[in-house]
C-alpha positions as CSV (number, residue, x, y, z in Angstrom):
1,X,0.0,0.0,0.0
2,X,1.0,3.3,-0.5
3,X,-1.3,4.8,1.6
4,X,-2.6,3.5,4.4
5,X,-6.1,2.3,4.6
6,X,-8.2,4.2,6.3
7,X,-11.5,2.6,7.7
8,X,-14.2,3.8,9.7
9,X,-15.4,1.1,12.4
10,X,-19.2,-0.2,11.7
11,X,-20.6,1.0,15.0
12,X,-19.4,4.5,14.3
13,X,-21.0,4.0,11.1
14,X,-24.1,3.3,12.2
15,X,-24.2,6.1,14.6
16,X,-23.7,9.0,11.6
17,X,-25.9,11.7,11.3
18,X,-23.8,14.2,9.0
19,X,-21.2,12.7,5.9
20,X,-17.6,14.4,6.8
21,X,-14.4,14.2,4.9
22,X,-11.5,12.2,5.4
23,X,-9.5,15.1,7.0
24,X,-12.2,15.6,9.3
25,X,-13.3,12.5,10.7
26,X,-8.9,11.8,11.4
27,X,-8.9,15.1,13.2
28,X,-11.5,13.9,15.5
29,X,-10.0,10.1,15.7
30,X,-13.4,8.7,14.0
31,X,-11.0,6.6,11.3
32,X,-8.8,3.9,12.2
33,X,-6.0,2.6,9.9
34,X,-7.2,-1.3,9.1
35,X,-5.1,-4.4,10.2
36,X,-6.8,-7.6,9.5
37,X,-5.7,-8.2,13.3
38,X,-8.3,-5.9,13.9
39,X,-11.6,-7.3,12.4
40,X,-13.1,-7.9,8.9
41,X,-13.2,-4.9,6.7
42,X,-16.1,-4.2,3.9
43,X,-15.1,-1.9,0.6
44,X,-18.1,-0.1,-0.3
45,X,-18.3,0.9,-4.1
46,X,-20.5,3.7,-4.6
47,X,-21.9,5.9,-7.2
48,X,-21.6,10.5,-6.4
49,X,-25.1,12.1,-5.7
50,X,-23.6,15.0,-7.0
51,X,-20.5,16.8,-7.8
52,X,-18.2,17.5,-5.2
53,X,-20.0,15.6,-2.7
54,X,-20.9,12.0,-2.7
55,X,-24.4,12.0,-1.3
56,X,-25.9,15.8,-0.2
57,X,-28.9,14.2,1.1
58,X,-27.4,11.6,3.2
59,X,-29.8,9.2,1.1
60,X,-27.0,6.7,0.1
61,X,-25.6,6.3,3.7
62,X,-29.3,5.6,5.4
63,X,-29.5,2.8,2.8
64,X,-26.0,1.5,3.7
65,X,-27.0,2.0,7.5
66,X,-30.1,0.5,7.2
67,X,-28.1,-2.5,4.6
68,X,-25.6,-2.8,7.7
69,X,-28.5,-3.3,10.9
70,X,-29.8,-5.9,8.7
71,X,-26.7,-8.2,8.0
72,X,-25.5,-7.1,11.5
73,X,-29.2,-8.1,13.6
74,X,-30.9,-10.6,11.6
75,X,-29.7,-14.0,11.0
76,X,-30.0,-15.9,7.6
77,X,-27.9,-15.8,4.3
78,X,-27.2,-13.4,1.6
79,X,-28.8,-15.1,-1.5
80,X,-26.5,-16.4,-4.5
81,X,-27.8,-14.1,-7.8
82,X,-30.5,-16.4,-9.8
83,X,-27.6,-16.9,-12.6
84,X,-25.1,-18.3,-10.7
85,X,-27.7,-20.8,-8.7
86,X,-28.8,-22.0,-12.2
87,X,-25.2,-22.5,-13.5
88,X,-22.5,-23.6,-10.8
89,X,-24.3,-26.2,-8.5
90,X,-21.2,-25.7,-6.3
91,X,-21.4,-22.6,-5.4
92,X,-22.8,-21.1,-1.7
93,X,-25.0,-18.9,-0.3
94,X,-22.8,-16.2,2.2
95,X,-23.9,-16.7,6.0
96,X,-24.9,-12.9,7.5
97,X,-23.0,-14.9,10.4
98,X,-19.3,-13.8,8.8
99,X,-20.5,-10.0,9.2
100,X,-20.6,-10.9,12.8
101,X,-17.9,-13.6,13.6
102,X,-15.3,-10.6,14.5
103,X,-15.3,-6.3,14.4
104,X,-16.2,-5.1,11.2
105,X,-14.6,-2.0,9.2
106,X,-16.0,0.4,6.1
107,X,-14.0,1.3,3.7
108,X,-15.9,4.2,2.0
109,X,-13.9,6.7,-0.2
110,X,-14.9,10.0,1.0
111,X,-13.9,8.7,4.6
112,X,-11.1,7.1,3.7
113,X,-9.4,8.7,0.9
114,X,-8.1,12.4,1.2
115,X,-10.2,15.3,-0.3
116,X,-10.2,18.6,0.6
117,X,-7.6,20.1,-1.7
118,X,-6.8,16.9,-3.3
119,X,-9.5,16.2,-5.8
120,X,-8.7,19.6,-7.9
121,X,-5.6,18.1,-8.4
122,X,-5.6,14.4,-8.0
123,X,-4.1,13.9,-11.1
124,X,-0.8,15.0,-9.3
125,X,2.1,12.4,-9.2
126,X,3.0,11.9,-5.4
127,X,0.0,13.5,-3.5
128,X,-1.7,11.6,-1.0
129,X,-5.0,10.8,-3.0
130,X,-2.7,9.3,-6.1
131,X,-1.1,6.8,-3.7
132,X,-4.7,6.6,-2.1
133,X,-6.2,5.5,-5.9
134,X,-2.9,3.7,-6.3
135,X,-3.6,1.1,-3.5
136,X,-7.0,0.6,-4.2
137,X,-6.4,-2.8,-5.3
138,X,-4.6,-3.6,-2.1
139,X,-7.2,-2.1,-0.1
140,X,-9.6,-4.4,-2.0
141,X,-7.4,-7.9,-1.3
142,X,-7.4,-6.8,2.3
143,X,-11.3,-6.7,2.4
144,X,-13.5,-9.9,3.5
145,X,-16.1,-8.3,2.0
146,X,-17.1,-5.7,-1.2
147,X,-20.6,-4.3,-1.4
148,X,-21.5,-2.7,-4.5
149,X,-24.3,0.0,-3.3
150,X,-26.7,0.3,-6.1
151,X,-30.1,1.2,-4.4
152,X,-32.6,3.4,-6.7
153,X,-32.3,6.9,-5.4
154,X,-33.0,10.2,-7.0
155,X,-30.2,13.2,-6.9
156,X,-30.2,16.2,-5.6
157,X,-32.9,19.0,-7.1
158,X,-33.9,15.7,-8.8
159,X,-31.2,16.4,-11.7
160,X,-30.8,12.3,-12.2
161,X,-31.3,9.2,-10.9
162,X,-29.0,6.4,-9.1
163,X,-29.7,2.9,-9.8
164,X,-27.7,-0.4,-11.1
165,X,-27.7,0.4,-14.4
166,X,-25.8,3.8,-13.4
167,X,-23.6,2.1,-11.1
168,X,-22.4,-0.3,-13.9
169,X,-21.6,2.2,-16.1
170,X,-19.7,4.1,-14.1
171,X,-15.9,3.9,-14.9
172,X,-15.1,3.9,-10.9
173,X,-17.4,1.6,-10.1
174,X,-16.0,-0.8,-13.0
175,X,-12.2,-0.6,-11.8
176,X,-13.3,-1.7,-8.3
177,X,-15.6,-4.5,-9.2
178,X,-13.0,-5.5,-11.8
179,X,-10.1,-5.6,-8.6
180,X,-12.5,-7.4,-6.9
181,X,-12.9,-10.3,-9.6
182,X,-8.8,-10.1,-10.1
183,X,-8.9,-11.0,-6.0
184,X,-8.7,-14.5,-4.3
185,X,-12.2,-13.9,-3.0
186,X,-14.2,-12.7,-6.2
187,X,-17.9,-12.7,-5.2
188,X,-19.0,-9.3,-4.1
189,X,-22.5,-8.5,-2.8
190,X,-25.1,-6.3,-5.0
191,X,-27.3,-4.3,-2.4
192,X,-30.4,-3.5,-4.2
193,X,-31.8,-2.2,-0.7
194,X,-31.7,-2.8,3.1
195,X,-33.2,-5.7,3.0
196,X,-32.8,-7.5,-0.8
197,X,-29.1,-8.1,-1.5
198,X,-27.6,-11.0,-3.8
199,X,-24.4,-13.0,-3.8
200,X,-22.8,-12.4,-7.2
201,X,-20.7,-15.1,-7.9
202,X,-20.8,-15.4,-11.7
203,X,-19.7,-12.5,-14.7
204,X,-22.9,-13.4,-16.5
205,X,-25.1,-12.2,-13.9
206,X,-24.0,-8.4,-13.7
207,X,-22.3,-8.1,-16.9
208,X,-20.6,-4.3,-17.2
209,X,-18.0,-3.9,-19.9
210,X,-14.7,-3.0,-19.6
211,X,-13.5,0.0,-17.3
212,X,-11.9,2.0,-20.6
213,X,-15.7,2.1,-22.1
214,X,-17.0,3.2,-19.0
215,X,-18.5,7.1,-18.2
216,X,-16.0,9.2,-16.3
217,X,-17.3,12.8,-15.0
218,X,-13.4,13.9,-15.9
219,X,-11.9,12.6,-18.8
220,X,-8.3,12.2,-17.1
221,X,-9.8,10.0,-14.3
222,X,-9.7,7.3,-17.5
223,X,-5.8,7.9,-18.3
224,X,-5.1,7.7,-14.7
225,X,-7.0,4.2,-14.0
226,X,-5.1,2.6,-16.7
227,X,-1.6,1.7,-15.2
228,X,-3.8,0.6,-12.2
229,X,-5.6,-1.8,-13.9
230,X,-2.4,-3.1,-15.8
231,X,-0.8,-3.4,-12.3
232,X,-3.2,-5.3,-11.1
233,X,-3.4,-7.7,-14.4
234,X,0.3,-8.3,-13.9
235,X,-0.4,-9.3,-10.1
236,X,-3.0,-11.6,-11.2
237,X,-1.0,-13.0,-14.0
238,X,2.0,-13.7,-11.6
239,X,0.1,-15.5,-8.9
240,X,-1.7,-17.4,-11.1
241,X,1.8,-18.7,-12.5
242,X,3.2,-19.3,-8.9
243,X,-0.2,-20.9,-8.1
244,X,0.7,-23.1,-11.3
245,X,-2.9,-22.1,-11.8
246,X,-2.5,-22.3,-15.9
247,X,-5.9,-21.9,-16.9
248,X,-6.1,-18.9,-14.9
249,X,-3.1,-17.7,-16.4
250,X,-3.9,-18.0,-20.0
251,X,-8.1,-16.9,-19.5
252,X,-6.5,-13.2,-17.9
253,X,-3.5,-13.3,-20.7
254,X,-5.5,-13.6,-23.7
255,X,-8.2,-11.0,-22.1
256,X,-6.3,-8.4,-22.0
257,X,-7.8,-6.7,-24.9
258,X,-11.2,-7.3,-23.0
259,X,-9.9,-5.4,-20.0
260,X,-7.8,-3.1,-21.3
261,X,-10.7,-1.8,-24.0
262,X,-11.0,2.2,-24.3
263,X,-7.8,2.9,-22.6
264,X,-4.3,3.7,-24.0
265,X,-2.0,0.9,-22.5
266,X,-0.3,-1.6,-23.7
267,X,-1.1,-5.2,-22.4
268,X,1.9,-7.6,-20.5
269,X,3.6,-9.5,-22.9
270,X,6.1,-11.6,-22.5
271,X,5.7,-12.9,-19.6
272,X,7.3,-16.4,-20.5
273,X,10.6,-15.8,-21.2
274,X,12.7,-17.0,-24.0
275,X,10.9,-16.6,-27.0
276,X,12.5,-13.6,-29.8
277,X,10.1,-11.7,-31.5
278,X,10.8,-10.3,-35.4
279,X,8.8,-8.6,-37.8
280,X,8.6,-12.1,-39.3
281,X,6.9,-13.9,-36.1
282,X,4.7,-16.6,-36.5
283,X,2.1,-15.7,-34.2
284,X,0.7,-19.1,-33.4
285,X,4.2,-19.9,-32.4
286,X,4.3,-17.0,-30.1
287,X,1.1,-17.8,-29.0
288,X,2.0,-21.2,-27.8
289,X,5.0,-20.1,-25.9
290,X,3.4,-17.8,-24.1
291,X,0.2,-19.9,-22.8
292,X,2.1,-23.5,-22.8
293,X,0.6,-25.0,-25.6
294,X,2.1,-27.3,-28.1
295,X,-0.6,-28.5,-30.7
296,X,-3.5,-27.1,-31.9
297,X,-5.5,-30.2,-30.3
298,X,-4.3,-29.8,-26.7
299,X,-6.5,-29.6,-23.9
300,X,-5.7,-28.2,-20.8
301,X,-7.2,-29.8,-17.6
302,X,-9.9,-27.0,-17.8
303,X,-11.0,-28.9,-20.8
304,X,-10.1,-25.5,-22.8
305,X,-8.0,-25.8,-26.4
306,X,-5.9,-23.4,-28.0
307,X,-8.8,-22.1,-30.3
308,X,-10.8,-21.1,-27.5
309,X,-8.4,-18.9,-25.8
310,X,-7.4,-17.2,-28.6
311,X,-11.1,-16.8,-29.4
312,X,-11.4,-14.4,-26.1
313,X,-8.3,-12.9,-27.2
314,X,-9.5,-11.8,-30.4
315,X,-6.3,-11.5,-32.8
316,X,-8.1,-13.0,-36.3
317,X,-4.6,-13.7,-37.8
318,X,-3.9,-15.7,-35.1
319,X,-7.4,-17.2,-35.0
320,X,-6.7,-18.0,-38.6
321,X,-3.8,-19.4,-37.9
322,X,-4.5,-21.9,-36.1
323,X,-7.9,-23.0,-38.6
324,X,-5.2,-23.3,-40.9
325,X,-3.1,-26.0,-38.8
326,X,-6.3,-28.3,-38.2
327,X,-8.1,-26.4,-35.3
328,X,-11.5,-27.7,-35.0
329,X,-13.8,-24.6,-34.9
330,X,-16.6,-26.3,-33.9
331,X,-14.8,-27.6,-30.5
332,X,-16.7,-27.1,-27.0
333,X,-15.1,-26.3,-24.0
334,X,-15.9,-29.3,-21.2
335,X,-16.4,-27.4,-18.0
336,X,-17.7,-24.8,-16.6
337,X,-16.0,-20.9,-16.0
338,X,-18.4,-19.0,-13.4
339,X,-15.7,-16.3,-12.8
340,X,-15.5,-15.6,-17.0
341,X,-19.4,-16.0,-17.3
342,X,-18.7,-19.2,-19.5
343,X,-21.0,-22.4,-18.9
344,X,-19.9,-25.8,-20.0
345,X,-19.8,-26.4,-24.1
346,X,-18.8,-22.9,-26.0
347,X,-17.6,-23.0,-28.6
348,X,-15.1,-20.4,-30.4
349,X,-17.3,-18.2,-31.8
350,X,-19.7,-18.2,-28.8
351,X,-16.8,-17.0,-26.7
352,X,-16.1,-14.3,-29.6
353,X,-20.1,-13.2,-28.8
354,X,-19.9,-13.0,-25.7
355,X,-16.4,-10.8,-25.2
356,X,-17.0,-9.2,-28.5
357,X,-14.2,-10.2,-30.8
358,X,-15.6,-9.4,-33.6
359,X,-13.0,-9.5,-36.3
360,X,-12.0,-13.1,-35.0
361,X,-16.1,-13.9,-35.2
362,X,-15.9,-13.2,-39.4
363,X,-12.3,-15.7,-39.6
364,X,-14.8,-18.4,-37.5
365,X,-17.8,-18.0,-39.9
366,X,-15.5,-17.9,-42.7
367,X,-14.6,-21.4,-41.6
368,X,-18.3,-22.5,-41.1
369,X,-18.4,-22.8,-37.3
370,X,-21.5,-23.8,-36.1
371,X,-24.4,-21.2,-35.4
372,X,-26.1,-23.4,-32.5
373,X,-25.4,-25.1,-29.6
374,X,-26.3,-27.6,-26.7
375,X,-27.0,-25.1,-24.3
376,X,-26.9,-21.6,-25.8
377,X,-26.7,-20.5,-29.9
378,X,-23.8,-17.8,-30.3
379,X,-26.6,-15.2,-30.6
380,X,-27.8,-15.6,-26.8
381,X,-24.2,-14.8,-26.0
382,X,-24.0,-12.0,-28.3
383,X,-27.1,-10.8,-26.5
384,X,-25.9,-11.1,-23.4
385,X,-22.9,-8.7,-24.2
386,X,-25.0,-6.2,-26.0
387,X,-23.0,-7.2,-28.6
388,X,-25.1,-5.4,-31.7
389,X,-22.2,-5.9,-34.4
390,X,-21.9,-9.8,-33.6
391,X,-25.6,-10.2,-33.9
392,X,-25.3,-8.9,-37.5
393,X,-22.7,-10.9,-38.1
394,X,-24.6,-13.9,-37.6
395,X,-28.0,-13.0,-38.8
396,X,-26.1,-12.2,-42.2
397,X,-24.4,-16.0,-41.8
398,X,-28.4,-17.2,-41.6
399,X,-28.6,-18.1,-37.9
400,X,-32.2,-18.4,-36.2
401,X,-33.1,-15.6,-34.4
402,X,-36.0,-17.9,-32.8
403,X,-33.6,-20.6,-31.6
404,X,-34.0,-21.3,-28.5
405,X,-31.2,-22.3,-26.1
406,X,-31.1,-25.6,-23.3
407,X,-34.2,-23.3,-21.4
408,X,-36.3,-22.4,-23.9
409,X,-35.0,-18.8,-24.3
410,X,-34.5,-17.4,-27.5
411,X,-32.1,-14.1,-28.5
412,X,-35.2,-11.5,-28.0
413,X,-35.6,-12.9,-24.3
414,X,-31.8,-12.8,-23.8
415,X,-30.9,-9.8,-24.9
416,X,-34.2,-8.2,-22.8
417,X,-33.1,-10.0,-19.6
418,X,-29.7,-8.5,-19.8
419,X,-31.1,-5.4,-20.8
420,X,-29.1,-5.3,-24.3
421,X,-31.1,-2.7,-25.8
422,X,-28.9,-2.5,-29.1
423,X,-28.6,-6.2,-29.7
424,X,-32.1,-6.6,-29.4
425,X,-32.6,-3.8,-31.9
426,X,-30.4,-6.0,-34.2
427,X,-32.9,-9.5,-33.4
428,X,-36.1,-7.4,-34.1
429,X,-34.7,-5.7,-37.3
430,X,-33.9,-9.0,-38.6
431,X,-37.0,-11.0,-37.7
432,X,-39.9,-9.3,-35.1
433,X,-40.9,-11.1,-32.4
434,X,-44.8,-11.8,-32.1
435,X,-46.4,-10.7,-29.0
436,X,-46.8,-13.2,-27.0
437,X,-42.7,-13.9,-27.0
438,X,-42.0,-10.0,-26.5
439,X,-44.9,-10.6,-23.5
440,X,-42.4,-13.3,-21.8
441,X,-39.3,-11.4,-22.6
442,X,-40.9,-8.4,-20.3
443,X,-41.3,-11.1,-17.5
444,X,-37.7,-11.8,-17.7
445,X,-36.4,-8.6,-18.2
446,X,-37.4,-7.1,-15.1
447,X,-36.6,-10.2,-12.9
448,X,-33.1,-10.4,-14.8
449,X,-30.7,-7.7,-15.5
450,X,-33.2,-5.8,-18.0
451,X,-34.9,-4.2,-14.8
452,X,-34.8,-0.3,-16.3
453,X,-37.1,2.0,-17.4
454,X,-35.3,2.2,-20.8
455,X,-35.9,-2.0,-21.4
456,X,-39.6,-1.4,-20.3
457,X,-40.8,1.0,-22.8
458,X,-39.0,-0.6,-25.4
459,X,-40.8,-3.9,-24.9
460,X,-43.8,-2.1,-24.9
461,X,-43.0,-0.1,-27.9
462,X,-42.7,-3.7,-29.6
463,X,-46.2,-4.9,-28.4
464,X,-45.4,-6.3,-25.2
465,X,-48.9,-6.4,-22.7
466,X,-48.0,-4.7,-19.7
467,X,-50.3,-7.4,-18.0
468,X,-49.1,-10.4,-19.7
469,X,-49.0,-13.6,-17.1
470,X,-46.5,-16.1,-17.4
471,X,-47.1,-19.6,-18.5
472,X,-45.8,-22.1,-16.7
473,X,-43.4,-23.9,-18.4
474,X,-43.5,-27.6,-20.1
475,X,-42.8,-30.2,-17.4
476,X,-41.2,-32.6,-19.5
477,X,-38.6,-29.9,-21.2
478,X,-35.2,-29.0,-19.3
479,X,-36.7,-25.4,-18.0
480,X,-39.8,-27.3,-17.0
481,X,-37.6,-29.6,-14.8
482,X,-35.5,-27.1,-13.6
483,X,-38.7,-24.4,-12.6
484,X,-40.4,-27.8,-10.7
485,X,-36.6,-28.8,-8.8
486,X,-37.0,-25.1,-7.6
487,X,-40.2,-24.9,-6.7
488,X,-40.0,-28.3,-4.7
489,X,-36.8,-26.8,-2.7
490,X,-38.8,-23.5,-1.9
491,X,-41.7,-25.8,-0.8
492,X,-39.2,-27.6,1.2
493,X,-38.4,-24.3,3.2
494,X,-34.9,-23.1,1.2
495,X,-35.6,-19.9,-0.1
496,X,-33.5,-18.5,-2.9
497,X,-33.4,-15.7,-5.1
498,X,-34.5,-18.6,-7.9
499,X,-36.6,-21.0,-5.8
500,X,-38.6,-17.7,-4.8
501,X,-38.9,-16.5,-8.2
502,X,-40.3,-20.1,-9.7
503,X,-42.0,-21.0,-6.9
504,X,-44.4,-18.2,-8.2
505,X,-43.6,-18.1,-12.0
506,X,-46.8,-19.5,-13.0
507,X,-49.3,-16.2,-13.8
508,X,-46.6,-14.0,-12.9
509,X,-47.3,-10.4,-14.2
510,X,-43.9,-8.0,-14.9
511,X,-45.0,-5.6,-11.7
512,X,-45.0,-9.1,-9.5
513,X,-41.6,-10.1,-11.1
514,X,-40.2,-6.6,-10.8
515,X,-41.0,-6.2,-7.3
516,X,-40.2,-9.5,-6.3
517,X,-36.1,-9.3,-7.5
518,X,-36.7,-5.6,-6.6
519,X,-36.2,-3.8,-9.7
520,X,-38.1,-0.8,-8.7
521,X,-37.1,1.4,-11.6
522,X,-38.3,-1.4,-13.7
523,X,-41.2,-1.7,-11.0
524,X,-42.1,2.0,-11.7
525,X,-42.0,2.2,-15.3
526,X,-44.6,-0.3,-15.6
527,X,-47.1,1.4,-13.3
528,X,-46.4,4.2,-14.9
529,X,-47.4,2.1,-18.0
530,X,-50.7,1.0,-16.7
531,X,-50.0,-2.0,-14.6
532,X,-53.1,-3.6,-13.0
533,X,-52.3,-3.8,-9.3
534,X,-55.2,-6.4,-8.9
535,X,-54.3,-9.5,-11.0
536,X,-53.2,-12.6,-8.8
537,X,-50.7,-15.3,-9.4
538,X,-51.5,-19.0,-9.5
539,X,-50.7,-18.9,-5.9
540,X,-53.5,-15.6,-5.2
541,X,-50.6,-13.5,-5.0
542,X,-50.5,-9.6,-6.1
543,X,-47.6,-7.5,-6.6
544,X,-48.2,-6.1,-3.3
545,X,-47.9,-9.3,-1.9
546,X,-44.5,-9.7,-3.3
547,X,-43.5,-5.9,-1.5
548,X,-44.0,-8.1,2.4
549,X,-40.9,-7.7,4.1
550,X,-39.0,-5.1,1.3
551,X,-37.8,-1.8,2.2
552,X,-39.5,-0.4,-0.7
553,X,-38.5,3.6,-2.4
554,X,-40.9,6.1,-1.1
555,X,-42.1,6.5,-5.1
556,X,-42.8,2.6,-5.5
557,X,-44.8,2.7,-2.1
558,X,-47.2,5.5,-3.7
559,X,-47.6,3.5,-6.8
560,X,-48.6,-0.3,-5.2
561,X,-51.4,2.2,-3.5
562,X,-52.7,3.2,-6.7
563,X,-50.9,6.7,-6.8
564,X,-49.1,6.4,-10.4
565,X,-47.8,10.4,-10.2
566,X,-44.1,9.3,-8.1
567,X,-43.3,6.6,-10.7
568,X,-44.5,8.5,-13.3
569,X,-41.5,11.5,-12.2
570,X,-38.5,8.6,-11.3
571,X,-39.6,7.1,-15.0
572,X,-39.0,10.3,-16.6
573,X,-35.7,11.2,-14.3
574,X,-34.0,7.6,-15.5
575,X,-35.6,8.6,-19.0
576,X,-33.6,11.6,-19.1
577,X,-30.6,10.2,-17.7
578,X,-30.3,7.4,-20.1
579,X,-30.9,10.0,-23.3
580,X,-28.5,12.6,-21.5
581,X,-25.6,10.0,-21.6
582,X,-26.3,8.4,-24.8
């Protein structure tokens, strides 16, 4: 570190009326530097109210308060995110017991991160808020746990509006949740409110972009994140060698140009020794020094071949050259990558869909690669990505829009439920969807990661009924099976984030779904829209049912009573925000 990491203890916390600088609360000994000796600490990545100050109306911190009493008071667990539940078997729910088990410290840049005077010229080499932005990633390893606060909250004089969307477009926010993936522990906890937080523990549940392609408030923040990020890739890339971790090794090597997108830097390279680079250089040959490989049919004990890594790097010429020496293009990864967002059997040009390698997608198609797959076609992937060029790349190589992948969703629901507005401009361009598909995208748009205003009217725009009620599913088809396992387990008392949401799926409206995974922009929009508050589920629940036990938004509240004029104001705010940015 170099600067030391400044944390303010939970209890003191809890007991803040007023939001003071750094300087201030160390004057009156109200920060404490952290030693893991001490306690657990918690990073907190956050979003500005406003500029200059990070939230005027001290609406942020009542939610992280209020987040706080609940992990610290009540018992239970911290719900994995419906994605990863589906998709990695393995993984675990995160006890609220660990917040309790020993002291626990915030990390919270305006308390911990010097300001006054600094942040007119932070860009300065040597000052205490460089090293401060400097150590971030160590501040980050050093933290048990990493909330990322995304709660839906309008700015001051009403000039905008906070939610997740925002957050993950926020260059900041990116860098730190990208640390936070490069660290041992990688899950990080999305707190949506108080009271309705998730476990993320896979990349295709929240996907973000890259930090370079992210919005920055001042240009030069975006010059000056970039040699952090490269620092940290290079730590990564190290301890994964050390760790003889070689998957690892060769997923964040050949990513590079995924991470390093929109910002001027150059990736690591050569990081295996021994190999002499000439204008002349093969690049397959350098490409098989570098990540280990000797043949063009190896597979590593990941069950991941030479193709497919070069795939997520995206170099066509080397893509090319490896078709040329016998690669099979049509060759499917065996296991699953939570961490990368990758379920078991991609191929090559899904990965080039889903990390948007583009130029390597045309060299795949060239070579006839496959446009489906066992569990997902390539233009799911590309819609999960927002990838609009890929998904003209394969509607012009003839794929099937209305494919369907493993659970019976095809590329319209995909890109709505990860809110993919320009891919799914690209599926409806090439082939509309009727109404009754755009009707069950809606549903899963606002209980996936399409929950915004902006997804909403779009839906509509393409016929979607506002009041559509779900279907349940086909018993005998893999969705069927999977909605009936969850539903059993949620019978059996283990609620989930996806044994909740199935449990109920059948006649589920969009205001039910939207209120149950508490998307309340999403939530809003469609009362604004003319939701009916009064139609019931198969199980005689209403979408006020599904608000029991929430700590609902003050404009949300209004709405469920039959008030549309607050949702109607936050609709037009996130409205306005969206257009202001685009």
């Amino acid at each position: 570190m170099l600067f030391p990491m400044y944390t303010v203890p939970c209890k003191g916390l809890l007991q803040m009326t007023t939001i003071q600088p750094h300087e201030q609360l160390k004057a009156q000994g109200d920060i404490v530097i952290h030693d893991p000796k001490m306690g657990k600490a918690a990073f907190v990545s956050h979003q500005w109210a406003a500029q200059g100050h990070p939230d005027p109306e001290l609406k942020q911190l009542q939610v992280l308060k209020d987040a706080f009493r609940h992990l610290l008071h009540d018992t239970g667990v911290i719900p994995l995110d419906p994605v990863t539940e589906a998709y990695v078997p393995t993984a675990r729910h995160l006890s609220m017991q660990e917040f309790k088990s020993q002291p626990l410290f915030i990390w919270y840049d305006y308390f911990s991160c010097p300001q006054l005077g600094q942040r007119e010229n932070k860009s300065a080499e040597g000052s205490d808020l460089a090293r401060a932005i400097s150590s971030i990633p160590a501040y980050i390893a050093q933290c048990s746990f990493f909330l990322g606060l995304c709660p839906v909250l309008t700015c001051q004089d009403d000039s905008g509006l906070l939610t997740q969307e925002t957050w993950s477009r926020r260059g900041w926010c990116r860098l730190e949740r990208a640390l936070r993936e490069f660290s041992l522990d990688d899950k990080w906890v999305l707190v949506k409110s108080p009271k309705s937080m998730e476990l993320v523990g896979s990349a295709l549940q929240f996907v973000s972009g890259s930090v370079g392609e992210g919005e920055f408030t001042e240009e030069e923040d975006r010059k000056k994140l970039a040699p952090v990020l490269r620092q940290a890739v290079l730590r990564k890339l190290m301890f994964c060698l050390k760790a003889q971790d070689l998957p690892a090794y060769r997923w964040h090597l050949n990513l590079q140009s995924v991470y390093f997108r929109g910002l001027s830097v150059e990736p690591v390279r050569d990081i295996v020794p021994g190999y002499e680079t000439s204008k002349d250089t093969d690049p397959v040959a350098e490409f098989f020094h570098q990540n280990g490989f000797v043949s063009v049919r190896d597979i590593d004990k990941a069950g991941w071949s030479p193709l497919h890594y070069a795939a997520m790097k995206g170099d066509a010429a080397l893509v090319d050259g490896l078709l040329r020496r016998q690669a099979d293009p049509n060759k499917r990864t065996a296991r699953e990558q939570p961490k990368l967002g990758c379920p078991p059997w991609m191929s090559a040009l899904d990965l080039t869909m889903l990390f948007k390698q583009n130029g390597a997608a045309r060299v795949l198609i060239a070579a006839r690669a496959k446009l489906d797959g066992p569990i997902c076609p390539p233009q799911n992937y590309a819609g999960v990505s927002d990838n609009a060029e890929g998904m003209r790349l394969l509607c012009a190589a003839g794929m099937d829009p209305h494919a369907p992948d493993l659970l019976s969703t095809p590329a319209v629901r995909a890109c709505s439920a990860y809110g993919s507005i320009a891919a799914l401009g690209e599926v409806v361009m090439h082939s509309p969807p009727d109404t009754i598909s755009v009707s069950r995208a809606l549903v899963l748009a606002v209980a996936g990661g399409g929950g915004t205003a902006e997804m909403v009217l779009r839906l509509l725009e393409l016929r979607a009924d506002v009041n559509h009620q779900f279907e349940g599913p086909n018993l005998g088809s893999p969705f069927g099976l999977l909605v009936a396992a969850k539903s059993l387990q949620y019978r059996c008392g283990s609620t989930t984030a996806l044994s909740s949401l199935f449990y109920h799926l059948s006649g589920m409206t969009p205001l039910m779904a939207a209120v149950l995974t508490a998307h309340y922009e999403a939530a809003g929009a469609l009362i604004d829209s003319g939701a009916r508050l009064d139609l019931k589920n198969h199980r005689k629940w209403t979408a006020a049912d599904f608000a029991r036990g929430q700590s609902l938004p003050h404009f949300l509240l209004r709405g469920l009573e039959g008030d549309p004029l607050e949702c109607r104001r936050v609709t037009s705010l996130a409205l306005a925000t969206v257009y202001l940015e685009i």
